[in-house]
N, C-alpha and C positions, 0 to 999 in steps of 0.2 A: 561259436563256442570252441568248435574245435581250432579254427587257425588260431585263436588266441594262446592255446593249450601248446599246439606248436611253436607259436613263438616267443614264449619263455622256455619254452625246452632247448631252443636256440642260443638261448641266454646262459645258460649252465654251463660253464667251464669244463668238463669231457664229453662233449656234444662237439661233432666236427658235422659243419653241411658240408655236404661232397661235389654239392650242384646235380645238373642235368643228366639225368640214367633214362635206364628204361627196366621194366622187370622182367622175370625170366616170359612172358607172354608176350613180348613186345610191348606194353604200355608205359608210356611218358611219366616220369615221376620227377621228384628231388629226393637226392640221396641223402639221408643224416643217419650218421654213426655216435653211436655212445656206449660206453661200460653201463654192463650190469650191476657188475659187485665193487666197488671204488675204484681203484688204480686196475684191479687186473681183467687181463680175458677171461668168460667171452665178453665178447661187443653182443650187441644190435643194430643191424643196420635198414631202419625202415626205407622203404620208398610211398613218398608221401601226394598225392596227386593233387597238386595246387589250385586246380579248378573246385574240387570236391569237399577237400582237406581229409578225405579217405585213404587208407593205408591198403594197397593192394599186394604189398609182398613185404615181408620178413626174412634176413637172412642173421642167422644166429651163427656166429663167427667163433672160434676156437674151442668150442663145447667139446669135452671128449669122447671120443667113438661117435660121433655126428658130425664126419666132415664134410662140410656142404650143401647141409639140410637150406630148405627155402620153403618158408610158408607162405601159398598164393591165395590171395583172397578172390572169391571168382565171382563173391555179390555178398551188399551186405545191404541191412536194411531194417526198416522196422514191421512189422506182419505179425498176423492174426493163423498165419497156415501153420500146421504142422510141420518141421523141417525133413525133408529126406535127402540121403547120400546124394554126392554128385554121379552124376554119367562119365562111364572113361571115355576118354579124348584120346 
């Protein structure tokens, strides 16, 4: 379901694939960039992990007073547990 999701978002005319990255943790993704708002910034720039079709980082590109923000997804899933904060690394 979800590669399918990605690949008509590939299909949208301000969607650029960027190819082969990795995110701020070291993991293997594809990079796609697109507008939020029609012609202008910011972007999103997900990285997408082709084996999974899970999104393990978000970079939210020209936001202002948010330069360089990077959302990292550290697990995702579906669960019956209660969620608690992560541990600092």
């Amino acid at each position: 379901m979800r590669s399918a999701a990605y690949r008509a978002l590939a299909t949208l005319p301000a969607v650029r694939v960027e190819g082969l990255t990795t995110d701020p943790r070291g993991r293997p993704g594809v990079a796609v960039t697109f507008l939020i708002q029609g012609d202008r910034t910011p972007r999103i720039r997900l990285i997408i992990d082709p084996g999974t079709s899970k999104v393990p980082a978000a970079d939210f590109i020209g936001l202002p007073d948010e330069d360089g923000r990077v959302n990292v997804v550290l697990e995702s899933g579906w669960t019956d547990t209660k969620p608690s904060p992560p541990s600092a690394e």
